[in-house]
SERO-4910 file (N, C-alpha, C, O; in steps of 0.05 Angstrom, whole numbers):
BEGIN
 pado doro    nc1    nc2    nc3   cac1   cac2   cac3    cc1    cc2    cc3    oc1    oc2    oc3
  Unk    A     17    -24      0      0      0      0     17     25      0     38     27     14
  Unk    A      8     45    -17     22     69    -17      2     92     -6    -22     89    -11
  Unk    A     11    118     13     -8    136     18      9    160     27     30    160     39
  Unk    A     -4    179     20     -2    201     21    -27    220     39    -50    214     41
  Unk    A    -13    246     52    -32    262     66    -23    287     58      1    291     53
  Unk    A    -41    305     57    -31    337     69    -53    347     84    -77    345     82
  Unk    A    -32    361    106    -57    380    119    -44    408    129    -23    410    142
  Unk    A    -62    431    121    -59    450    134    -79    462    148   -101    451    152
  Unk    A    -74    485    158    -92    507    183    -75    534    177    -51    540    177
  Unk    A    -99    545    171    -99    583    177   -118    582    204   -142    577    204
  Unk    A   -103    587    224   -127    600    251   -109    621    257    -85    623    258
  Unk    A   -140    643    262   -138    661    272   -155    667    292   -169    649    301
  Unk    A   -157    690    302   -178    692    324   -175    723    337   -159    739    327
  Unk    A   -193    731    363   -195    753    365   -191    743    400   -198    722    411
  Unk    A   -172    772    413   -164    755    442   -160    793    449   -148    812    439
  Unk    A   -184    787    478   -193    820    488   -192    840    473   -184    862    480
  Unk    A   -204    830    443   -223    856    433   -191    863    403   -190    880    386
  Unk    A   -173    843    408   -149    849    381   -152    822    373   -163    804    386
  Unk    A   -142    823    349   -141    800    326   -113    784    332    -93    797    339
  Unk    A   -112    765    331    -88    741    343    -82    720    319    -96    715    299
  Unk    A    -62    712    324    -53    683    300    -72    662    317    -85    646    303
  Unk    A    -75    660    339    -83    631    341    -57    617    339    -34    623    344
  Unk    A    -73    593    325    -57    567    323    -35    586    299    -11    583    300
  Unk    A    -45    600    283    -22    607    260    -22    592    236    -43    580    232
  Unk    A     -9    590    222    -10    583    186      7    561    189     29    569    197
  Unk    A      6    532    187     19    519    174     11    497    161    -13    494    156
  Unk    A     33    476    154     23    452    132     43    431    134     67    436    130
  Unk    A     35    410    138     47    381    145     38    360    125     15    354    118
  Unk    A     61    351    118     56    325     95     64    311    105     80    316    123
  Unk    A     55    279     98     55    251    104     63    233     83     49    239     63
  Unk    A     79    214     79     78    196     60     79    165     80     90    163    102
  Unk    A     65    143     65     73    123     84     73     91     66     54     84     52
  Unk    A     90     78     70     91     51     50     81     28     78     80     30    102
  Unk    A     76      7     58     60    -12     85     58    -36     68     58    -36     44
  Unk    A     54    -57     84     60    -91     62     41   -107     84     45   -101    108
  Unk    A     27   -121     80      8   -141     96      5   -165     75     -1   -168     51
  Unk    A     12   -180    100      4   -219     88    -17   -218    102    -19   -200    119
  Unk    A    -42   -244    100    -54   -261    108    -55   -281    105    -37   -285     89
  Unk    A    -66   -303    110    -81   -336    106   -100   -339    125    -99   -331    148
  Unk    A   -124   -356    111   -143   -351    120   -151   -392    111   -162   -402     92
  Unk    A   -137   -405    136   -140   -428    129   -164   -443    141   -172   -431    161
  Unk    A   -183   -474    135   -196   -476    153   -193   -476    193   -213   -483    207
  Unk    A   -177   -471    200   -172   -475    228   -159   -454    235   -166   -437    251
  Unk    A   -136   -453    220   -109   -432    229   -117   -401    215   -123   -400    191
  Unk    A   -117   -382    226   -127   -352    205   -103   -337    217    -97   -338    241
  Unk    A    -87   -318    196    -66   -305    211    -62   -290    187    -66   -297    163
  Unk    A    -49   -254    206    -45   -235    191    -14   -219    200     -6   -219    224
  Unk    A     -3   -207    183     24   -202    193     24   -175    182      9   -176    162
  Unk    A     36   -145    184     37   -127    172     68   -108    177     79   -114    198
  Unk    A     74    -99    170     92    -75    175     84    -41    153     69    -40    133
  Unk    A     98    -20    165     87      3    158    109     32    161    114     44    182
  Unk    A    116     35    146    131     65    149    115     90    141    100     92    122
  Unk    A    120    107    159    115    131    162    133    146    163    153    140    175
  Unk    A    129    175    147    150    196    139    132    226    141    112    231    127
  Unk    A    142    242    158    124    268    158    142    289    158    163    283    170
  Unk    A    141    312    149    150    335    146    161    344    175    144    354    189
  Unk    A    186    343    187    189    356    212    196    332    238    199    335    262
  Unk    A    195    311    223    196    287    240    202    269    228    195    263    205
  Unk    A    222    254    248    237    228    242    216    201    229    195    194    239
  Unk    A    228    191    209    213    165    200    215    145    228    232    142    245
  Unk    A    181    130    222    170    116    253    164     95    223    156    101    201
  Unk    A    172     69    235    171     38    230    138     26    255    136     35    278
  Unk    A    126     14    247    104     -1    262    102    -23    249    109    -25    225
  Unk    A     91    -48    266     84    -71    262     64    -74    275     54    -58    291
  Unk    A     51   -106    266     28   -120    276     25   -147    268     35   -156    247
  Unk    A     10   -164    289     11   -187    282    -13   -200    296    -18   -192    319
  Unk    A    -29   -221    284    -48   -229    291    -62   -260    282    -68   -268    259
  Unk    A    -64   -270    301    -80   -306    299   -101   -311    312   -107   -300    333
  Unk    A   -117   -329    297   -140   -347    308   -138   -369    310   -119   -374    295
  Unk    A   -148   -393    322   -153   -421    318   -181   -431    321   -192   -428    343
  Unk    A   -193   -443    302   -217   -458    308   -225   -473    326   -227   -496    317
  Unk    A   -235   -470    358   -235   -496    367   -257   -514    363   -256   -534    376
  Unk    A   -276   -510    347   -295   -522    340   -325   -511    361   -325   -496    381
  Unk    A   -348   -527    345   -370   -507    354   -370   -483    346   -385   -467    357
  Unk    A   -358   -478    331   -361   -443    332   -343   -426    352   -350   -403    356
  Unk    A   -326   -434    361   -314   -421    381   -283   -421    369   -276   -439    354
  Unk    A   -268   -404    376   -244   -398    365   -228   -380    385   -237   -360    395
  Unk    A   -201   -390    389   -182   -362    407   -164   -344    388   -149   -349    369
  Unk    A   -170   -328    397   -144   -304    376   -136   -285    399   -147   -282    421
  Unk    A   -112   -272    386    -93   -264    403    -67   -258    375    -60   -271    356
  Unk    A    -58   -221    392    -50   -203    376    -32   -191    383    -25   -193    407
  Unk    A    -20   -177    367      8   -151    383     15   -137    363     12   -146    340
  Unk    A     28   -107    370     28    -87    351     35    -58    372     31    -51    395
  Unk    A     47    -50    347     65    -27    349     47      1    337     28     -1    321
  Unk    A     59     32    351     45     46    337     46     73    355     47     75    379
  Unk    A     47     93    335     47    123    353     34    137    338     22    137    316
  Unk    A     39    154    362     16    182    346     27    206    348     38    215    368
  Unk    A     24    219    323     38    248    326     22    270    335     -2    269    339
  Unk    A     36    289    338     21    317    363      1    333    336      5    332    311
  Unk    A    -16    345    350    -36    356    340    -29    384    336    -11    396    347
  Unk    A    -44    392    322    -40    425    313    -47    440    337    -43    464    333
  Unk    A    -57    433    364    -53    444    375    -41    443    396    -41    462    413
  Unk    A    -24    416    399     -5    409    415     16    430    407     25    446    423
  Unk    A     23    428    383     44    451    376     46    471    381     67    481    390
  Unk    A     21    485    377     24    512    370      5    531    378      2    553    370
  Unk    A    -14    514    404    -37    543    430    -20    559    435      3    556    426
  Unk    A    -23    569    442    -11    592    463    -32    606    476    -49    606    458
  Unk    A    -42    619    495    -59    634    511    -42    641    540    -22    627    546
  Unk    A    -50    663    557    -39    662    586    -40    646    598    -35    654    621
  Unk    A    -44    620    597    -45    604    612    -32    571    604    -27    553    621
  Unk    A    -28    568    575    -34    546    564     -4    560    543      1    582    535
  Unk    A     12    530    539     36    542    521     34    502    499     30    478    505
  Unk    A     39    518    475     42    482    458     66    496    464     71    516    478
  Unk    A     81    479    450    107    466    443    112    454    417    101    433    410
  Unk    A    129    468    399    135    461    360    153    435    365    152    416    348
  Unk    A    172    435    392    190    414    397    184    385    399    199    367    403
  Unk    A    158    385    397    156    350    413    153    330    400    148    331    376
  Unk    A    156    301    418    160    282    394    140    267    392    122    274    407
  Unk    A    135    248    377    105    236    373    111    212    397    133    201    402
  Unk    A     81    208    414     83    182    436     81    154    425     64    147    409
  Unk    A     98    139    431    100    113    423     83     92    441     71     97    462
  Unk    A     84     73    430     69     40    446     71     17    431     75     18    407
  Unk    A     68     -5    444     61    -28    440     36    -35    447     23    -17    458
  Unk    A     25    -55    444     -1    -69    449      3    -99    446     23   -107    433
  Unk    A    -18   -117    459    -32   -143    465    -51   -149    464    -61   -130    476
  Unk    A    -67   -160    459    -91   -174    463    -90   -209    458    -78   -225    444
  Unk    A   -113   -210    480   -115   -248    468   -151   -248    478   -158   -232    496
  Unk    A   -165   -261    469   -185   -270    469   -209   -295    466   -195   -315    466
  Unk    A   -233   -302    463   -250   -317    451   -271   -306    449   -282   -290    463
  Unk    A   -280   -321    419   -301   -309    405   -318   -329    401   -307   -351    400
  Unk    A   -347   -328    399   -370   -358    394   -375   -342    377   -374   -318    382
  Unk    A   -382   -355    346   -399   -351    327   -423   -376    322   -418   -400    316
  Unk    A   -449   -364    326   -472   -389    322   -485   -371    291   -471   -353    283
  Unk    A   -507   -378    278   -521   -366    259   -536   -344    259   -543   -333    239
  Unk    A   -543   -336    284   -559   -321    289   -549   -304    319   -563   -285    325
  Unk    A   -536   -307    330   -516   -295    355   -481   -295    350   -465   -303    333
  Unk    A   -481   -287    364   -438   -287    368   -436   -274    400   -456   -264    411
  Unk    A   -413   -276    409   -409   -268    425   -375   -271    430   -363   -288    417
  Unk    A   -361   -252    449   -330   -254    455   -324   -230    474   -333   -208    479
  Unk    A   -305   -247    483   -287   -230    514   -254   -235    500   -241   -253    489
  Unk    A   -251   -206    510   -219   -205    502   -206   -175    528   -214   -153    536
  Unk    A   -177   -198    531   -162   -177    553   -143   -157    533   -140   -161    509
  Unk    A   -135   -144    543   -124   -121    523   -102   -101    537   -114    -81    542
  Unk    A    -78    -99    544    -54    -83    554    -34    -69    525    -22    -81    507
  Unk    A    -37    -35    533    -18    -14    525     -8     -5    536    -19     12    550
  Unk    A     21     -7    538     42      4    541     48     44    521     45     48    497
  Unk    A     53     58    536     56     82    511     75     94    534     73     94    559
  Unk    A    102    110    509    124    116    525    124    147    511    113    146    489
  Unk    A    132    171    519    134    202    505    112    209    504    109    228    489
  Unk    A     81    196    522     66    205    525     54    238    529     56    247    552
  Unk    A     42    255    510     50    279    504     20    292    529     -2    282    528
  Unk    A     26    307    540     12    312    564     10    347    574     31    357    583
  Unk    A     -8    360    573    -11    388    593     10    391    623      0    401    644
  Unk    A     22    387    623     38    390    646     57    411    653     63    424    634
  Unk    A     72    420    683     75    440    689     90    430    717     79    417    735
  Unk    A    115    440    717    135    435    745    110    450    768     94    469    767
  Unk    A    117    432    785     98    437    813    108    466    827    130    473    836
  Unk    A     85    476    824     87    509    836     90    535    808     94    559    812
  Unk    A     87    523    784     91    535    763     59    549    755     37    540    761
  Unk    A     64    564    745     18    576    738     16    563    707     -6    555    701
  Unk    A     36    560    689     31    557    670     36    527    654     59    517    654
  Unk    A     10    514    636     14    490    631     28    484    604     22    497    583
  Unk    A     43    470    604     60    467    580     59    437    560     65    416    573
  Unk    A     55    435    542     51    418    526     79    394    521     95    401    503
  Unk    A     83    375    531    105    361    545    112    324    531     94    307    529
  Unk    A    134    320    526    131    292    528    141    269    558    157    250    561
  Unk    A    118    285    575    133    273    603    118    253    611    122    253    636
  Unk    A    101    233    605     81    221    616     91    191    600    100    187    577
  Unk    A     87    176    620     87    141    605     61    129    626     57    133    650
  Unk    A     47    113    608     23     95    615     27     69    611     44     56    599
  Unk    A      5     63    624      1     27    619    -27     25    617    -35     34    639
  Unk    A    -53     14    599    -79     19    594    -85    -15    592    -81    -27    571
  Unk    A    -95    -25    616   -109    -48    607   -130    -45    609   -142    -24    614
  Unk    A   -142    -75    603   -176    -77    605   -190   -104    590   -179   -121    576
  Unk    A   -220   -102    598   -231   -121    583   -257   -118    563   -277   -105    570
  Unk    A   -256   -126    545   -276   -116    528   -297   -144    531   -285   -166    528
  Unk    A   -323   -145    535   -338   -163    526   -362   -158    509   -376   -138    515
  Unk    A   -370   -174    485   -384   -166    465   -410   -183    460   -402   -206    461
  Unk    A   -434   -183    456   -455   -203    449   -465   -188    429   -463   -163    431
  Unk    A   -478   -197    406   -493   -192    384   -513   -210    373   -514   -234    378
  Unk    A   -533   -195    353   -557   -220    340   -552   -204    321   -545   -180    322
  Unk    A   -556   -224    294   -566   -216    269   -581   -225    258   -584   -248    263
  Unk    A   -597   -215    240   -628   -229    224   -619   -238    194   -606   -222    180
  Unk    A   -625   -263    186   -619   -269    160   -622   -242    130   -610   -242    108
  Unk    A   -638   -227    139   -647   -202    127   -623   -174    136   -626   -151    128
  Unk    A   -601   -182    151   -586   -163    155   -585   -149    177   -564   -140    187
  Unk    A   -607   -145    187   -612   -133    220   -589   -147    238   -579   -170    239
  Unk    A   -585   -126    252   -559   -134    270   -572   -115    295   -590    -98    293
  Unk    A   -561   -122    316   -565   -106    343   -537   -124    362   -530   -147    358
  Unk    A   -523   -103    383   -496   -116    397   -502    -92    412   -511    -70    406
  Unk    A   -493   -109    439   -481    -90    460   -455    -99    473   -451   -122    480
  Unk    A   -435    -75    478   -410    -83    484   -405    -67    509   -406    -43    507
  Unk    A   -398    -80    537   -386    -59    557   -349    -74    559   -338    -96    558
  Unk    A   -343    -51    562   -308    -46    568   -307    -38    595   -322    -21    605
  Unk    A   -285    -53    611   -281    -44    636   -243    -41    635   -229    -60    627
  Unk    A   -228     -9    646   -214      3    637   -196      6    660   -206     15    681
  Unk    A   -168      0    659   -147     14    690   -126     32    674   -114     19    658
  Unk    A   -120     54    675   -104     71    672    -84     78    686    -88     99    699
  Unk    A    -62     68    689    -33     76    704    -17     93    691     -3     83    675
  Unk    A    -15    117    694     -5    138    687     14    154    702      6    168    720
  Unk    A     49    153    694     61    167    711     76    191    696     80    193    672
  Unk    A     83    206    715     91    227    702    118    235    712    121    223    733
  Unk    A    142    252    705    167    251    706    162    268    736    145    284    744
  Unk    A    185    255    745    186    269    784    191    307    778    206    319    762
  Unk    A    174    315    795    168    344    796    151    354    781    149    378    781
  Unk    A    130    335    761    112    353    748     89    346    755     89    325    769
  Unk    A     68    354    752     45    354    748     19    355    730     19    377    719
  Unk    A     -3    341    722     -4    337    695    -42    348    699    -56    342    718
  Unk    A    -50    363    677    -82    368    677   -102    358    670   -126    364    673
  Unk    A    -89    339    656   -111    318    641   -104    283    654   -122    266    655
  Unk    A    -83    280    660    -63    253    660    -91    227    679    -90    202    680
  Unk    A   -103    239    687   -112    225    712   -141    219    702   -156    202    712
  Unk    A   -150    238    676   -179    239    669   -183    212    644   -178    214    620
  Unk    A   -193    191    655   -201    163    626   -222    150    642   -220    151    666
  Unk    A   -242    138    631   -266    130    632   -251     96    654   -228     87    652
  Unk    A   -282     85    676   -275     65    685   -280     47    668   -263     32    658
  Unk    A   -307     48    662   -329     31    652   -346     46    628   -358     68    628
  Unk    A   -342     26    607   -364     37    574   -373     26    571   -365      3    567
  Unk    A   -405     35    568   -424     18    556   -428     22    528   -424     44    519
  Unk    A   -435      5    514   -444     15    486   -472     -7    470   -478    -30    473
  Unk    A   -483     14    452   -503    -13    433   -497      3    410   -483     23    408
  Unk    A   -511    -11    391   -509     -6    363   -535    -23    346   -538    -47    353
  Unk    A   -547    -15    332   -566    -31    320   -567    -25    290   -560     -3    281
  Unk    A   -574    -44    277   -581    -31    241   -605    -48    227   -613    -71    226
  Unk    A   -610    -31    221   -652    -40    208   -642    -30    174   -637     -8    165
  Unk    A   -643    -55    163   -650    -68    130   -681    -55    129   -702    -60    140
  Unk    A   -673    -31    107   -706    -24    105   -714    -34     76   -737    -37     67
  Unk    A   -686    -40     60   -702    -53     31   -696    -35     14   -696    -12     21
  Unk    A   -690    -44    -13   -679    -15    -27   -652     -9    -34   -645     10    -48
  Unk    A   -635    -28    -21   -610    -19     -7   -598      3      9   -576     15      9
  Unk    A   -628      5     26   -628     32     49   -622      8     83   -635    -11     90
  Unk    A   -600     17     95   -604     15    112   -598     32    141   -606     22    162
***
């Protein structure tokens, strides 16, 4: 696979009654090459990938992934996964500024690994699966500010660890109707470099509930 991005931003804005840059004028390009196998055998199913990334202003980032199932019969199957992957700072990680709030043009994108292993039941008309799930992420980019400081600064001082469990049940109708509800239960270990303090670092959900439904109205409207 080959891909390409661009993105820019003009922000401006108005700050006590004068006109301001804001975020300011700029533009970031992306290029990225990427190669994926599969096999999709009766019992054994497995996927393997790798991926480069290249952006304007930042060092080339390499990621991987890798992923299996096994049939155990009945309908029931274990899979279990791992994979690499970061994320780069946002336009306004870079570049807020206000009295109170400073980006930073310097920082570097946060890195991680990941895991998962699981089981899934597929019947004709139901499914269902539970899977455990641990992220590791290191340069974790964070609002933070040396203790006793007024002002928060846009930082790569934070490393986490994000486990959890996802469990999933669903029905579907031979006609396409589907309905699933999925709750996630979530631990966030988040530390931050000795002497700082962080404004967001502590804020992630315990527990998510979710549904989803879709109604086949015919037509190819759904």
């Amino acid at each position: 696979g080959v891909e390409g991005a661009y993105e820019d931003i003009d922000s401006r804005g108005v700050r006590a009654g004068a006109q301001v840059t804001a975020l300011g004028r700029h533009v970031r390009r992306q290029a990225a090459l990427s190669l994926e196998a599969d096999r999709h055998g009766e019992r054994l199913r497995w996927q393997a990938g790798v991926r480069l990334d290249g952006r304007e202003g930042l060092p080339t980032r390499g990621s991987g992934s890798a992923a299996a199932s096994w049939a155990l019969g009945g309908g029931l199957a274990a899979r279990a996964g791992a994979g690499t992957a970061f994320r780069a700072p946002t336009f306004t990680d870079l570049y807020y500024v206000d009295p109170a709030n400073e980006g930073n043009p310097g920082l570097r994108p946060e890195r991680g690994w990941s895991w998962d292993s699981g089981l899934v039941l597929e019947r004709d008309a139901w499914w269902a699966g539970a899977t455990w799930f641990e992220r590791r992420e290191k340069d974790r980019i964070e609002w933070a500010r040396p203790v006793g400081e007024t002002v928060w600064r846009v930082l790569n001082v934070a490393k986490a660890t994000i486990r959890g469990v996802e469990a999933q049940a669903g029905w579907r109708h031979p006609h396409g109707h589907t309905a699933s509800l999925t709750w996630t239960w979530l631990e966030t270990d988040t530390a931050l470099a000795d002497g700082f303090e962080g404004k967001y670092a502590l804020l992630a959900p315990r527990r998510v509930l979710g549904a989803q439904g879709r109604a086949v109205l015919g037509y190819g409207v759904a």
